[in-house]
TORZA-155828 format. One line per 2 residues: number of its first residue (from 1); their letters; for each residue x, y, z of C-alpha. Coordinates in Angstrom, 2 decimals. Each point is the difference from the previous one (the first is absolute). Layout:
BEGIN
NUM> a> X/Y/Z  ...
END
This chain:
BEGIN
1> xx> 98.89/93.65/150.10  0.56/0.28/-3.64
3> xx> 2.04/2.89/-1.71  -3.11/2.81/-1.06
5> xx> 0.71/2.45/-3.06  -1.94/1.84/-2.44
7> xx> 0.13/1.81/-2.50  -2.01/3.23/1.48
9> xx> 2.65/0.50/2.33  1.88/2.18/-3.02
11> xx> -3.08/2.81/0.58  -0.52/-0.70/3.30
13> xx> 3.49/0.57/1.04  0.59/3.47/-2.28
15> xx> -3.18/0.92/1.91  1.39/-0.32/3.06
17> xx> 3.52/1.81/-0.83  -1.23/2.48/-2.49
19> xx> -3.56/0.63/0.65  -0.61/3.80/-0.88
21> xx> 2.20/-0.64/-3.27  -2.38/0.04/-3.64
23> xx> 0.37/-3.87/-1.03  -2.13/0.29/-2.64
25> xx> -1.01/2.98/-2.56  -2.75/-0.52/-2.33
27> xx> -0.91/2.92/-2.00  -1.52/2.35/2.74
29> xx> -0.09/-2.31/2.94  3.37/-0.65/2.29
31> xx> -0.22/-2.52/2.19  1.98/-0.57/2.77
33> xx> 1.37/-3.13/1.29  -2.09/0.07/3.44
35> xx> -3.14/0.61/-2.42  0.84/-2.79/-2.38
37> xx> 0.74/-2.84/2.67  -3.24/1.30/1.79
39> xx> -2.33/-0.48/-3.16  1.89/-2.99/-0.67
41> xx> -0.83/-1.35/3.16  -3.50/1.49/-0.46
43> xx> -0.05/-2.11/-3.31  1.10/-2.96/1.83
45> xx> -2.94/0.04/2.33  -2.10/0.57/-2.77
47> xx> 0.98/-2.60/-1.82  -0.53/-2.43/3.46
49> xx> -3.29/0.79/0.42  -0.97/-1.25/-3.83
51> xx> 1.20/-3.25/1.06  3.79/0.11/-1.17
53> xx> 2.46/-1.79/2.24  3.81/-0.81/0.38
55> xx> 0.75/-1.56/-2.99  -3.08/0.93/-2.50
57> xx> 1.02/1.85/-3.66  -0.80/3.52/-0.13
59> xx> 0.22/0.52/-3.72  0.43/3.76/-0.33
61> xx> -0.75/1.92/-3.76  1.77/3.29/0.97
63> xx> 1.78/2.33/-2.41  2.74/2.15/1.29
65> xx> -2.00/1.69/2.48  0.43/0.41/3.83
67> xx> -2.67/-2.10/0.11  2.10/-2.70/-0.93
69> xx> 2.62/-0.17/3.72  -2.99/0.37/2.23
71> xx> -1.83/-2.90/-1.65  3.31/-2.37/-0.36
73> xx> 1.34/1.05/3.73  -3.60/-0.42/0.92
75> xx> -0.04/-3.56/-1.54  3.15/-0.60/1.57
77> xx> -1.00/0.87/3.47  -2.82/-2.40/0.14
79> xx> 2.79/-2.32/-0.60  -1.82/-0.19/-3.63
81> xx> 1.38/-0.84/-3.48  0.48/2.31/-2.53
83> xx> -1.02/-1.00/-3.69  0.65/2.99/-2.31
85> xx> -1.87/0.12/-3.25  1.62/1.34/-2.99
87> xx> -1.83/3.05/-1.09  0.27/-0.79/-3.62
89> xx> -1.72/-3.17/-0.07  -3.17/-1.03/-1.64
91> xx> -2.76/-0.61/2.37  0.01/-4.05/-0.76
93> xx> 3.65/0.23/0.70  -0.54/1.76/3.61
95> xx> -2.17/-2.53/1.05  2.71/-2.51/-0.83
97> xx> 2.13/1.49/2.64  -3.27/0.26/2.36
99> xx> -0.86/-3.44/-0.92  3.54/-1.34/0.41
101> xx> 1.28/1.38/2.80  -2.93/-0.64/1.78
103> xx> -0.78/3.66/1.08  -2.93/0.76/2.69
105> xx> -0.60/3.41/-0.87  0.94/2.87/-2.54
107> xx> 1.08/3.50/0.95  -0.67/1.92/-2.95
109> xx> 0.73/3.57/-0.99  -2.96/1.99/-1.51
111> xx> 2.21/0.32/-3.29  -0.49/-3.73/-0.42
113> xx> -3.08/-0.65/1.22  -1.56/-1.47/-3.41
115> xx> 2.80/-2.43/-0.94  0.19/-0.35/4.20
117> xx> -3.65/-0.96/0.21  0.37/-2.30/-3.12
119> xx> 2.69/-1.60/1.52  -1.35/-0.59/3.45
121> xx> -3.17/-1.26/-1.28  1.10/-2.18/-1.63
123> xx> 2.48/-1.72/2.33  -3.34/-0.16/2.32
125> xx> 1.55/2.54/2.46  -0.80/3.35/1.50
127> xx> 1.66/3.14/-0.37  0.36/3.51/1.49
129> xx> 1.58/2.98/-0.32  3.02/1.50/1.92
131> xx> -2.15/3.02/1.45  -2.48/-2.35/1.33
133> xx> 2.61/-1.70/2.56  0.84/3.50/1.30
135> xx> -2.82/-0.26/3.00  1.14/-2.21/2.37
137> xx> 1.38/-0.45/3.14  4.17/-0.21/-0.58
139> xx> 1.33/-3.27/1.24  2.47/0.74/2.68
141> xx> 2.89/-1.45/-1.72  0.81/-2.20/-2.88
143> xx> -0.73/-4.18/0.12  2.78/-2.39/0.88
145> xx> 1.43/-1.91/-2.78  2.97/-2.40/-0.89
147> xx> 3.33/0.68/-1.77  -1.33/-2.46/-2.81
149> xx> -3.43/0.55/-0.01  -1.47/1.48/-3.43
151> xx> -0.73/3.81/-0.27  -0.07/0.66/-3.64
153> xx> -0.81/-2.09/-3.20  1.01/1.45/-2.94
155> xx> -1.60/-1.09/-3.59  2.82/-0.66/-2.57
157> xx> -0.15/-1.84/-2.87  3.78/-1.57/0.24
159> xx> 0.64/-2.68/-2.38  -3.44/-1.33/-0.46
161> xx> -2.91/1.50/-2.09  -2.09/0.35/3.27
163> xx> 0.77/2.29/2.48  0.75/-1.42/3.38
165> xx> 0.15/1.41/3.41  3.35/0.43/1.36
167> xx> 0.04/-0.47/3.80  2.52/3.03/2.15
169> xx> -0.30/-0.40/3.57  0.17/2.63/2.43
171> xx> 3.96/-0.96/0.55  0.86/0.27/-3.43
173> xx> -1.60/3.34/-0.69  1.11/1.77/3.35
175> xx> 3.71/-1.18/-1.11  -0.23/1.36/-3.38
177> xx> -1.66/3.55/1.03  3.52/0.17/2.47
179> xx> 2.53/-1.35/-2.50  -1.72/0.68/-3.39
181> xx> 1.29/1.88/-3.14  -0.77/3.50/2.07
183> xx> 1.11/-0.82/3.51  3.43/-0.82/-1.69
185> xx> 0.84/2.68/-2.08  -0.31/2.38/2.98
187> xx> -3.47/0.91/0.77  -0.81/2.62/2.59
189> xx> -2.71/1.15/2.75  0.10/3.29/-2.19
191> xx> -0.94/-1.45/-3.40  -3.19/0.73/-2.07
193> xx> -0.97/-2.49/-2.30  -1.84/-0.02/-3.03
195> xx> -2.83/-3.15/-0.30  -0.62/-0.14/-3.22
197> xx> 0.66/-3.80/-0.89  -3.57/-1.95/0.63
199> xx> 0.12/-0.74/4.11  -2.00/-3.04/-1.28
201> xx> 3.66/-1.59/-1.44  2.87/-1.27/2.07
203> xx> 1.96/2.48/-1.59  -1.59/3.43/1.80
205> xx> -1.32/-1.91/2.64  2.99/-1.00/1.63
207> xx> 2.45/1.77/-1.34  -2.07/3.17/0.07
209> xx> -2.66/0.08/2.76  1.56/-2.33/2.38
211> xx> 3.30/1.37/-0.37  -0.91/3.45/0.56
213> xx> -2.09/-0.89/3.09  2.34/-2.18/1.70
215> xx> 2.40/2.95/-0.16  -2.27/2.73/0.94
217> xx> -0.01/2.01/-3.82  -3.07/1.38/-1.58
219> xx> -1.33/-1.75/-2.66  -1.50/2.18/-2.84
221> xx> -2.98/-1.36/-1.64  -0.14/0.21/-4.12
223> xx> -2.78/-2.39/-0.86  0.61/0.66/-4.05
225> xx> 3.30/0.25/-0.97  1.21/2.35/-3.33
227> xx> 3.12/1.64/-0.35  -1.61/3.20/0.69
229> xx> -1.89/-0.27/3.12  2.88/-1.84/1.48
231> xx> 2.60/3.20/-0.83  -2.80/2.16/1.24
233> xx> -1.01/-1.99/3.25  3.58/-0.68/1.06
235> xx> 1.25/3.57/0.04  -3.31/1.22/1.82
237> xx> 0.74/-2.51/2.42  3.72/-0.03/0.08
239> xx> 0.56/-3.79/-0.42  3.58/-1.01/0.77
241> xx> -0.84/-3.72/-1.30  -1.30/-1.79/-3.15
243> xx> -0.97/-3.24/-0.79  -0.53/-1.19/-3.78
245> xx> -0.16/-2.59/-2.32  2.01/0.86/-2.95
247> xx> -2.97/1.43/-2.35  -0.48/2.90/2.86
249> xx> 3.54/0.70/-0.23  -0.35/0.67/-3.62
251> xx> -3.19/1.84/0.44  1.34/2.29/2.56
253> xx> 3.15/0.50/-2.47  -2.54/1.28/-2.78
255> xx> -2.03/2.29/2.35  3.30/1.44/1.24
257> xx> 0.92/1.29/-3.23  0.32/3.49/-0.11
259> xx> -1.22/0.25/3.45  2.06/2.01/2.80
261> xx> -2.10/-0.62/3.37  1.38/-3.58/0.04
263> xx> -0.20/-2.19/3.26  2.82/-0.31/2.64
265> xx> 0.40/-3.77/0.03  2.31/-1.24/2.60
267> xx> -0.80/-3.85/-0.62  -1.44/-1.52/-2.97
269> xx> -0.94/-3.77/-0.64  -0.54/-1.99/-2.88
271> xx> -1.46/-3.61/-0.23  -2.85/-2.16/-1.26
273> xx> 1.75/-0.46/-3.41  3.25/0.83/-1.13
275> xx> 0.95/3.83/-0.27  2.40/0.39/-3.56
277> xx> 3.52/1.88/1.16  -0.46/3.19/-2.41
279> xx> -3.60/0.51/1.46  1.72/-0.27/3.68
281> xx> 3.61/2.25/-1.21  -2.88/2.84/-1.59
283> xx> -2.07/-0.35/3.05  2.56/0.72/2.58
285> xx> 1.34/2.97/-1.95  -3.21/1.77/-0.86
287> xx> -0.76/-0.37/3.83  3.35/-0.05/1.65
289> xx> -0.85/-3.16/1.58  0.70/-3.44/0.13
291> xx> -2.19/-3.03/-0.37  0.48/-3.35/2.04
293> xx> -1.06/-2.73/-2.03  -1.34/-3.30/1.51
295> xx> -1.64/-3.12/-0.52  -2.44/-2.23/1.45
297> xx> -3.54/-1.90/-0.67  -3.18/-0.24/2.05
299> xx> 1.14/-3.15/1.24  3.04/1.15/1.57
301> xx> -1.78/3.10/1.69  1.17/1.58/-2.22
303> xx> 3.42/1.61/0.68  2.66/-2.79/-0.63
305> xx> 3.23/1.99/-1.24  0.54/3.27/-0.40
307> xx> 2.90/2.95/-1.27  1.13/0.78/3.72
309> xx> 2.91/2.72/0.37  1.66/-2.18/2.75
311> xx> 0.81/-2.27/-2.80  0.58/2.74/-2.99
313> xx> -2.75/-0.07/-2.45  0.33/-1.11/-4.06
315> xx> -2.30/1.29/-2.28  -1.76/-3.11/-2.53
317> xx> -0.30/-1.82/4.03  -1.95/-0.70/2.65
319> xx> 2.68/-0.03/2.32  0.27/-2.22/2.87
321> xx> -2.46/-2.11/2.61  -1.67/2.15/2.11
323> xx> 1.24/-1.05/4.11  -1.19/-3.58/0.93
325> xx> -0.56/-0.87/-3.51  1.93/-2.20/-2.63
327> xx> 0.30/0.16/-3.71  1.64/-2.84/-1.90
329> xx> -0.19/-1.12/-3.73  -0.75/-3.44/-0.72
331> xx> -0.34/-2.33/-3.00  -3.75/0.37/-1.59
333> xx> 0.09/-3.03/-1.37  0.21/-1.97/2.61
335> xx> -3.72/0.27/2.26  0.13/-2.72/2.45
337> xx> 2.79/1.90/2.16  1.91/2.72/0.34
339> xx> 3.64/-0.02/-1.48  2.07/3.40/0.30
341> xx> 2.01/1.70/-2.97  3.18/1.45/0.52
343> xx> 0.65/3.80/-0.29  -0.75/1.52/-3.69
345> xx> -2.38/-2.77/-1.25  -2.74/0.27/-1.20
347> xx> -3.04/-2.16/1.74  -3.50/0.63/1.84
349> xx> -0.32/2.38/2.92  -0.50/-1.88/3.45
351> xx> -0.94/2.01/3.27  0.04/-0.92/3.67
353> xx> -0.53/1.23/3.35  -2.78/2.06/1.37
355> xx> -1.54/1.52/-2.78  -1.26/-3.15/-1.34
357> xx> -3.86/-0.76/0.06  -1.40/-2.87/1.80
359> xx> -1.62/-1.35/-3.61  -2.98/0.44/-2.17
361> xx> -2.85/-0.32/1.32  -1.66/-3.70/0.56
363> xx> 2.41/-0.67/-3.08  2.63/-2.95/1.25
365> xx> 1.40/-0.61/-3.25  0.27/3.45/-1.45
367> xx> 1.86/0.26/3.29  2.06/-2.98/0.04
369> xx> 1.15/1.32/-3.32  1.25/3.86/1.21
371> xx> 1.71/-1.13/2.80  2.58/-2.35/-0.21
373> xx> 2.58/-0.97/2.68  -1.16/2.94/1.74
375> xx> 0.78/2.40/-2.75  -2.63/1.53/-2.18
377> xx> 0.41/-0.55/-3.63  -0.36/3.94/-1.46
379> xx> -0.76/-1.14/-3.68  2.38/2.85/-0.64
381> xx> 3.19/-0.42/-2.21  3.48/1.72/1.33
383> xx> 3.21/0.27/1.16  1.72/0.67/3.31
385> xx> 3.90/1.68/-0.67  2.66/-0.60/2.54
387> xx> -1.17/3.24/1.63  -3.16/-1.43/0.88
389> xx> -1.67/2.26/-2.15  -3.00/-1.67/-1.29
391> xx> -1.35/0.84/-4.33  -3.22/-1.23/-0.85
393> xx> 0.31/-1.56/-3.80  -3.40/-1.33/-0.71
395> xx> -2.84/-1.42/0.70  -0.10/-3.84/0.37
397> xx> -3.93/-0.49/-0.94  -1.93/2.14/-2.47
399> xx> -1.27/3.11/2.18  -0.84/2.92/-1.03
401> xx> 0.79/3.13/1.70  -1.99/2.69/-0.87
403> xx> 0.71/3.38/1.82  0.74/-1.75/3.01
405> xx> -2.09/-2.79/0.12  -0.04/-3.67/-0.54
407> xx> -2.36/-1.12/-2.88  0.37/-3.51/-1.02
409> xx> -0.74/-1.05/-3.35  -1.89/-3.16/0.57
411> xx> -2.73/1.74/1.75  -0.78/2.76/-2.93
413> xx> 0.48/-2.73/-2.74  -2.61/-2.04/2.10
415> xx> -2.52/2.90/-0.53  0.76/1.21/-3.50
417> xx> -0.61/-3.84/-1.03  -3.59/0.23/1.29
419> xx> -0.88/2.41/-3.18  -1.08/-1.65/-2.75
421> xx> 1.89/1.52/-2.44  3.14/-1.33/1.56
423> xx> 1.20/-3.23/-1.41  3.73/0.14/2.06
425> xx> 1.47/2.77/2.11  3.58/0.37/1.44
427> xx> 0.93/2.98/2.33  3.21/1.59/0.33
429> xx> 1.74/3.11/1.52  1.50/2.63/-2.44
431> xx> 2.15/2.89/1.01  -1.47/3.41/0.52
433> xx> 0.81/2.80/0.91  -1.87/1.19/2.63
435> xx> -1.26/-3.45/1.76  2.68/-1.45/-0.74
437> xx> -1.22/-3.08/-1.21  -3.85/-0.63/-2.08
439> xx> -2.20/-2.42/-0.54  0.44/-1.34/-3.23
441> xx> -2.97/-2.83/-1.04  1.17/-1.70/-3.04
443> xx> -3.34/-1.87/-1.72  -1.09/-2.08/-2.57
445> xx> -3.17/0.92/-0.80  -3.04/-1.49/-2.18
447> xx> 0.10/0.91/-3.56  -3.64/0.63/0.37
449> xx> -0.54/1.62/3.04  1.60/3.85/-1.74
451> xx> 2.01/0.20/3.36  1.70/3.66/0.38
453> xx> 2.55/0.92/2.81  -2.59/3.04/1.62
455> xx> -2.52/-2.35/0.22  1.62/-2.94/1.90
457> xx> 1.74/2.64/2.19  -3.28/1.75/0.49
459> xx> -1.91/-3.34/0.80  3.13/-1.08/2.67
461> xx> -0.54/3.09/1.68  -3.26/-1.30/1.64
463> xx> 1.79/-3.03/1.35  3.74/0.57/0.58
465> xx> 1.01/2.88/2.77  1.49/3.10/-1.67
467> xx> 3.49/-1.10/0.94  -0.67/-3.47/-1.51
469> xx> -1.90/0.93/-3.75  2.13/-0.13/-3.13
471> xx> 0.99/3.44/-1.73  1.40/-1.60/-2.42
473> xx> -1.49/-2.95/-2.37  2.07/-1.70/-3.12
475> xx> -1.29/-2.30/-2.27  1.87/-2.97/-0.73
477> xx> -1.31/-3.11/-2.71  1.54/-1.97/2.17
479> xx> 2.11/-0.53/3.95  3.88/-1.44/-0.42
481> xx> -0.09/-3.63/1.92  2.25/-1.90/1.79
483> xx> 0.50/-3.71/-0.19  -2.90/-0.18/3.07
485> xx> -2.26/2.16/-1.98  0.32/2.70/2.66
487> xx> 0.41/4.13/-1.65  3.40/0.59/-0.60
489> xx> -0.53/3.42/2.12  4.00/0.82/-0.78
491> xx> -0.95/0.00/-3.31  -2.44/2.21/-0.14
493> xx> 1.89/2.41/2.15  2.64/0.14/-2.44
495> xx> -2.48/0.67/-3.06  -1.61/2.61/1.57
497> xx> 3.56/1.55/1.46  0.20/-0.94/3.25
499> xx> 3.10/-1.69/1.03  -0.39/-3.95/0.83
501> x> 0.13/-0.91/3.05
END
């Protein structure tokens, strides 16, 4: 017989040990583990009766809701897939993922129900909401799955235009909730947590949900983050632990100014993009804290290294591989195989063990391209010291990181080109403040069209997600060229300020 795991083991096991302890509070509601595995069970059954086996997607449109662990544990325990949808994509771009990733059904939160419907209809499948799989008969226990089966696809756009479905089975994601940027920087039973980064990205997913349930901490539910409402929510609910992305870390920093009923925070964790040293230095002061800073990408679960205190931590790192994990730097320019740097050079992040996915989805090539001689090629520029401590430089490709999340150029110059105003287009990242990086389209525009910056933003609006729309636009007579005709992108980053890369 054949080695079983899965994924809803994390829930089903804190049920087990810790059942009359609050897993999850949501505004008014807390909800103990023995509750949540039983309506994720209840969910599961659901979800078998309209026709969804071992193995289907379960695409799931959830904000940061409790909603949200009793669908995906539900999913999970009919041995399902889990596809989660981005909450800040158009409706056409939804139905990509639906379409893609070849989802059966759509569990949809009434706060998305339009877009939900949109989307659903018109990848040709049905969809339902999270209080409608609430009336069933509980399975009796979770389905039987293997170590490398799938159990969650998640939609990123990498280093292609389209956005393609990154395959984590139920091995890799079990791992990374026991060894990930939490687990290592010594998470406890007793912890609270504060969910505030989207459950729908690998980020608060695993680091976040997972983590907390596999140890038994309550997770508490903030489905819109400010700087405000966090302050507020975490001292009501005495949360011990927070997880950002460096633009909360600043926006907790302004909404703490002046205020004295700060938060006690025992643990804080930074990743998603890289968190700037004086941000960190007045964070831990003001607080009388310290944040752990990792690093990791929805392909490698995501938690790959992280600032651990068994090794010392440095700030301007990411610290070291997380256990069962290793973190080299090898030379970018070479593609067809992997050839390691010595310490202090500079070269492209490679990652292997665990964490890493099984592939994008029913894309060979796009695979065969990640991961190479077992090692999956980051697209990430850095440098690993003779500590081991690991410093992320740059990026490799032309990402943007917007507050957090990936947005890659090629996909919003695709749709700004469609207007007909728009004779060329090139999109950058420029620094700010807050999101640390924004979208920056650069475009060329018809003398006789009477073009203006509001208007193409406006008219983007309808077909870009809000994390994906320029803020800014700059007119240009003309795009710098290389000797292949392609943008010069480092040029235009350097007359608009940016740095080049």
């Amino acid at each position: 017989m054949s080695a079983t795991l899965s994924l809803a083991a994390v829930l089903a096991e804190s049920a087990r040990k810790y059942p009359e302890k609050i897993a999850v509070v949501d505004g008014p509601q807390r909800v103990t583990y023995r509750r949540l595995w039983h309506e994720a069970l209840t969910v599961a059954a659901a979800l078998r009766e309209l026709g969804v086996r071992p193995g289907d997607r379960v695409a799931l449109q959830i904000p940061n809701v409790v909603d949200f662990p009793r669908a995906y544990y539900g999913a999970l325990a009919q041995g399902a897939v889990v596809v989660p949808v981005h909450l800040l994509l158009t409706a056409d771009e939804a139905a990509y993922t639906l379409k893609d990733s070849g989802a059966r059904l759509l569990v949809c939160h009434p706060s998305q129900a339009a877009m939900g419907a949109a989307a659903a209809e018109a990848a040709g499948i049905p969809v339902v909401a999270p209080a409608d799989l609430l009336g069933a008969e509980p399975l009796r226990s979770y389905a039987s799955r293997a170590p490398e089966d799938p159990a969650v696809i998640l939609y990123t756009s990498g280093t292609t235009g389209e956005p393609k479905g990154a395959v984590l089975t139920h091995l890799n994601l079990v791992m990374n909730s026991m060894v990930n940027v939490f687990d290592a920087n010594d998470a406890r039973t007793e912890d609270v947590v504060l969910g505030c980064l989207p459950l729908f990205h690998t980020f608060g997913q695993t680091v976040g949900m997972n983590g907390a349930f596999r140890l038994g901490a309550t997770l508490v539910m903030l489905a819109r983050f400010t700087g405000e409402a966090a302050l507020d929510l975490m001292t009501r609910e005495h949360v011990t632990v927070f997880h950002g992305v460096p633009t909360m870390y600043v926006a907790l920093l302004a909404a703490a100014e002046g205020r004295a009923d700060l938060p006690r925070l025992r643990l804080c964790i930074s990743g998603g993009a890289a968190l700037p040293v004086a941000v960190l230095e007045r964070f831990n002061a003001a607080f009388a804290t310290n944040i752990f800073e990792g690093y990791g990408l929805s392909e490698t679960s995501p938690t790959a290294t992280t600032n651990q205190p068994h090794f010392g931590t440095r700030a301007g790192t990411v610290g070291h591989p997380v256990w069962g994990v290793e973190v080299e730097i090898a030379r970018p320019e070479i593609e067809e195989r992997i050839e390691l740097l010595p310490a202090g050079e500079l070269g492209e992040i490679v990652i292997r063990g665990h964490n890493v996915f099984a592939g994008y989805l029913n894309r060979p090539d796009d695979t065969a391209q990640g991961i190479v001689d077992g090692w999956f090629r980051s697209g990430d520029l850095g440098t690993k010291d003779e500590d081991g401590f690991v410093t992320i430089v740059d990026r490799k490709k032309d990402i943007v990181i917007r507050g957090g999340f990936n947005v890659y150029p090629r996909e919003v110059e695709e749709a700004l080109a469609r207007h007909p105003g728009v004779v060329q287009v090139a999109v950058i990242g420029v620094p700010h403040p807050v999101h640390g990086e924004e979208i920056c389209a650069v475009v060329v525009a018809d003398p006789d069209a009477n073009l203006t910056a509001d208007a193409l933003i406006e008219w983007s609006k309808e077909r870009l997600g809000r994390h994906k729309y320029p803020r800014e636009v700059r007119f240009a007579e003309s795009l710098p060229l290389g000797p292949s005709h392609k943008v010069l992108k480092r040029e235009l980053r350097r007359s608009i300020g940016r740095p080049p890369v």
